[in-house]
Every structure is written in structure tokens, then in C-alpha cells.
C-alpha positions in Angstrom: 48.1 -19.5 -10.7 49.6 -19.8 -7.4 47.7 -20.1 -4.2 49.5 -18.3 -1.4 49.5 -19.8 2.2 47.1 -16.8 3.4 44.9 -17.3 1.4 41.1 -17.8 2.5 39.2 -20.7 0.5 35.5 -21.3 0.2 33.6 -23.8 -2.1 32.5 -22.0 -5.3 28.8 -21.0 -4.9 27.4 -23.8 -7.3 29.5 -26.4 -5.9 28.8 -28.9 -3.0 30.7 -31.7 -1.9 28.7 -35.2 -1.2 30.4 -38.2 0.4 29.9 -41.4 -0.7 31.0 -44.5 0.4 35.0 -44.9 1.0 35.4 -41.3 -1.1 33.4 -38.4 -2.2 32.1 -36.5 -5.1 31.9 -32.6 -6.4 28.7 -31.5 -8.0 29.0 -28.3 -10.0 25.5 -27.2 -10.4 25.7 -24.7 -12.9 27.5 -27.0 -15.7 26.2 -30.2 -14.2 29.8 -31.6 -14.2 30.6 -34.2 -11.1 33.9 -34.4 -9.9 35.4 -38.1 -8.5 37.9 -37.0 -5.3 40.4 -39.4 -3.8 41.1 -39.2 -0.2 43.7 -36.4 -0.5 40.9 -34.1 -2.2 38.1 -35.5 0.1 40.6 -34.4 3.8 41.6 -31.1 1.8 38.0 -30.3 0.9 36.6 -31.3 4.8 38.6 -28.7 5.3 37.6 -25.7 3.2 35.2 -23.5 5.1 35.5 -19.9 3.8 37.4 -18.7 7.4 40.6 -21.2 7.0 43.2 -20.5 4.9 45.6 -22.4 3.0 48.0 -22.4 5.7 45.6 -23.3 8.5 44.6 -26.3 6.2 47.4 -27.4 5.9 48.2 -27.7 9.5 45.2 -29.0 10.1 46.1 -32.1 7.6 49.8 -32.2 8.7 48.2 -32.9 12.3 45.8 -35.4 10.8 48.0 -37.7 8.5 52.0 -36.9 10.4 52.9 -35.9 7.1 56.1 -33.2 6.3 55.1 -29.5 6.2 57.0 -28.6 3.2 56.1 -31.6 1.2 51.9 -31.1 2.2 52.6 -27.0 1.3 53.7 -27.7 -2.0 50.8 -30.5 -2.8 48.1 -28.7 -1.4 49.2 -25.5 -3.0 49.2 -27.2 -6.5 45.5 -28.7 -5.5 44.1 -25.3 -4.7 45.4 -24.3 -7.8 43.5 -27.2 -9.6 40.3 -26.8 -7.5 39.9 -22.7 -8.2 40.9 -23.3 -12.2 37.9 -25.7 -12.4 35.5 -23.4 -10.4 35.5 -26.0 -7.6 36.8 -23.5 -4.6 36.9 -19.7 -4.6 38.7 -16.9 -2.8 39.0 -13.3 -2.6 41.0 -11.7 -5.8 41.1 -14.8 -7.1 37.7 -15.4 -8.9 36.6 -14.6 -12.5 
């Protein structure tokens, strides 16, 4: 599933995001699973607030790490991908 740039993410209703220590973790309620997230998924997810959308996020992390456009578009594309497939983030049309 691809993720377009417009696209407005939230967390998933059952999930919540906890830091700990250097990193931070993703409880899904519902199943109980917990989620281990490096610093990529961590920034990404600091970012997700149901109003942003992919694109915003992105520039928003492009600011915060002086990292390439393109390169961060087609990561954090890929990772939004990931994140809706395991009912981590939602978005309009995209859930169920």
C-alpha cells in the first residue's frame, strides 16, 4: 500500500507511543503487542498528530536532521506503509 504525501496520519485508536530511555516503544492495546522503535520511528512518530500529513512530516524531519528530500520521501513513505499494515497509524480511506 502506498502512502501518498497528502495524506493525514493519526495513531491507531488502541495505540500509544511511550518513551523510554534513549528510544521508545508502541503499545497496541487491543492485541497487547509492544513495538521496539529506533530513532527514525521514534522522530517520525513525534510527529504524527492526526492534522500533519506525510508531506508536512517530512519537512518537518528534513528541517530537523538536514537530510535530502527525496531520499526522506521515499523512507518515510515505506514507514507509513509499515506503521498502517501493523495497525500502528491510521488515516482516512486507508483503514480496515
Amino acid at each position: 500500500m502506498e502512502i501518498a504525501s497528502g495524506t493525514v496520519l493519526r495513531l491507531a485508536d488502541d495505540a500509544s507511543v511511550q518513551h523510554v530511555g534513549d528510544g521508545a516503544v508502541v503499545l497496541l492495546a487491543r492485541s497487547g503487542q509492544l513495538y521496539t522503535c529506533n530513532g527514525t520511528t521514534e522522530a517520525f512518530l513525534d510527529k504524527v498528530d492526526g492534522a500533519r500529513s506525510l508531506g508536512q512530516i517530512v519537512g518537518l524531519l528534513c528541517e530537523e536532521f538536514e537530510i535530502d528530500k527525496g531520499t526522506l520521501d521515499e523512507d518515510m513513505a515505506a514507514l507509513a506503509s509499515d506503521l498502517v499494515s501493523e495497525g500502528i497509524l491510521a488515516a482516512p480511506g486507508l483503514d480496515g
